[in-house]
C-alpha positions as CSV (number, residue, x, y, z in Angstrom):
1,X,99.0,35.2,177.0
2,X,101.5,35.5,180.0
3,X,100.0,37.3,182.9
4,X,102.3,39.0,185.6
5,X,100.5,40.6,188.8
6,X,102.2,43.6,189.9
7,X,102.0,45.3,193.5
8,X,105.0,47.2,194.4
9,X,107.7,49.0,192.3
10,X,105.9,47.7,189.2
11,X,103.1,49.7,190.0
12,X,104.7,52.6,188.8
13,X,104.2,53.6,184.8
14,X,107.2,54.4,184.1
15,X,109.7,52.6,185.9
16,X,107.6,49.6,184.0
17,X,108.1,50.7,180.5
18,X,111.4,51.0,180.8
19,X,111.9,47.5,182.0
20,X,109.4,45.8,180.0
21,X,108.5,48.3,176.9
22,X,106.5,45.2,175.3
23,X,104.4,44.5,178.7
24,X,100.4,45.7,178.2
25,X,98.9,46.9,181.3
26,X,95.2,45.0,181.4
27,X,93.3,46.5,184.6
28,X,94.0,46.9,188.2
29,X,93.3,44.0,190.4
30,X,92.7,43.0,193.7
31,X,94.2,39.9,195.7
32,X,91.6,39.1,198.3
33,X,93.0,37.2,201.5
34,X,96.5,38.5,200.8
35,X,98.3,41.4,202.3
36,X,100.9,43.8,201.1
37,X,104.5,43.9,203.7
38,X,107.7,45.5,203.6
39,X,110.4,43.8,204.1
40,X,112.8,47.1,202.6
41,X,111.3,46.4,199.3
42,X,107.6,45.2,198.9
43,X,106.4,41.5,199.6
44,X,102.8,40.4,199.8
45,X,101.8,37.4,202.3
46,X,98.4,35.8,202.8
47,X,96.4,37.3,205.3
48,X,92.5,36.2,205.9
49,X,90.4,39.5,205.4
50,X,93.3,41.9,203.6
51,X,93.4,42.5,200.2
52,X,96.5,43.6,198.0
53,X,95.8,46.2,195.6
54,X,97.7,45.8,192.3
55,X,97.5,45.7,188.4
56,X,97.4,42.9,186.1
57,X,99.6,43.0,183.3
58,X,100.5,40.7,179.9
59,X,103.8,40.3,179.5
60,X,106.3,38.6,177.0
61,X,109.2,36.2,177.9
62,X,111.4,39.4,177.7
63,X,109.5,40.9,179.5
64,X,109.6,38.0,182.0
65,X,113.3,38.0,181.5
66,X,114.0,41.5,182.7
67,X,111.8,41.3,185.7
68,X,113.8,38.0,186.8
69,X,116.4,40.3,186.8
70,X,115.0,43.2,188.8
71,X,113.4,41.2,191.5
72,X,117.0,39.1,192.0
73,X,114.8,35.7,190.7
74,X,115.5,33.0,192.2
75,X,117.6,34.3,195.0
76,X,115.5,37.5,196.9
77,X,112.4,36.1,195.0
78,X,111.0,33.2,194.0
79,X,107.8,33.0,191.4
80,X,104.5,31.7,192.7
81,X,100.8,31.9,190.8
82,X,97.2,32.4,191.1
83,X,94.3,31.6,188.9
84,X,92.0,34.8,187.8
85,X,88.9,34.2,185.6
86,X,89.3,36.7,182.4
87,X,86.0,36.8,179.9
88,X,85.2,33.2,181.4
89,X,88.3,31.8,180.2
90,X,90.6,30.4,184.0
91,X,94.5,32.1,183.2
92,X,97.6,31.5,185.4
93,X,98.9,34.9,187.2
94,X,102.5,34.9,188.3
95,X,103.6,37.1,191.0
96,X,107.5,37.4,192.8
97,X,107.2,36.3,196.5
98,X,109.8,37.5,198.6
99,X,112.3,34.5,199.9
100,X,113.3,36.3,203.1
101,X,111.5,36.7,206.7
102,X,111.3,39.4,208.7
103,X,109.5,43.1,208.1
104,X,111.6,46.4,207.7
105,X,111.1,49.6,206.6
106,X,111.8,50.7,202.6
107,X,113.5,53.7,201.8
108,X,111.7,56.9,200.9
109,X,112.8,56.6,197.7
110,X,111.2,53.3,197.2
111,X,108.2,53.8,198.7
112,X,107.4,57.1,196.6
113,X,107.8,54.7,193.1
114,X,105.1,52.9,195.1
115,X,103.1,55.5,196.0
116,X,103.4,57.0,192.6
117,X,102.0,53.8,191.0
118,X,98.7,53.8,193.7
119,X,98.3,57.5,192.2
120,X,98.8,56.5,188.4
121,X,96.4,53.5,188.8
122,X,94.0,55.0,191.5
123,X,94.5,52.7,193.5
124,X,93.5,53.5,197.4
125,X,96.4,55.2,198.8
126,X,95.3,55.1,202.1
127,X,95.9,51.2,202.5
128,X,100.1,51.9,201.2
129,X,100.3,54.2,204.3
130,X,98.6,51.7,206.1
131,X,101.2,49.0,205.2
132,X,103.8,51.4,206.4
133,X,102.6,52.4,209.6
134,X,102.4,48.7,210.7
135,X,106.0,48.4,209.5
136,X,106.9,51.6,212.5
């Protein structure tokens, strides 16, 4: 089992089953000591006290494959992982962390996939607009 933590564009339902029709969405998930940025597309960056909201999905190697391609792998980002406990079993999560510096603002367009994911996944909202406004 290949897990792939997602907390940006990959949020979004749709958007994800078109790039990875074979990836199974598992539960949401939350990254304690991390926080979500923008840096014109989404990045997340540890931060003691924050939390990034996300979802957890299981993933194949083409699934793997066409994200590498949608997050520009190795060149915007590069691929780091966590550890998660699942039904007491310890699994490797990979997540894409930005390889640029500096925060900027996404374009609406962007940001409404994102925001369309929180709503499909309930996650809270209210902490995306809070990641923007500290963008301003």
């Amino acid at each position: 089992m290949k897990l792939y933590f997602a907390y940006g564009a990959n949020l979004n339902l749709a958007n994800m089953s078109g790039r990875c029709p074979q990836a199974k969405k598992l539960c949401s998930l939350d990254l304690p000591d991390w926080r979500l940025v923008f840096k014109g597309v989404a990045d997340i960056e540890v931060a003691p006290y924050n939390t990034v909201h996300g979802l957890l999905w299981e993933i194949t190697d083409r699934c793997e494959a066409s994200l590498d391609i949608f997050e520009g792998y190795p060149r915007l980002y590069r691929k780091e992982y966590f550890t998660v406990e699942i039904h007491g079993e310890i699994h490797d999560v990979m997540f894409y962390k930005m390889n640029r510096e500096g925060y900027s603002m996404p374009s609406q367009s962007y940001f409404e996939t994102i925001e369309d994911g929180y709503y499909q996944n309930k996650l809270p909202v209210a902490s995306l607009w809070n990641t923007l406004d500290e963008v301003l």
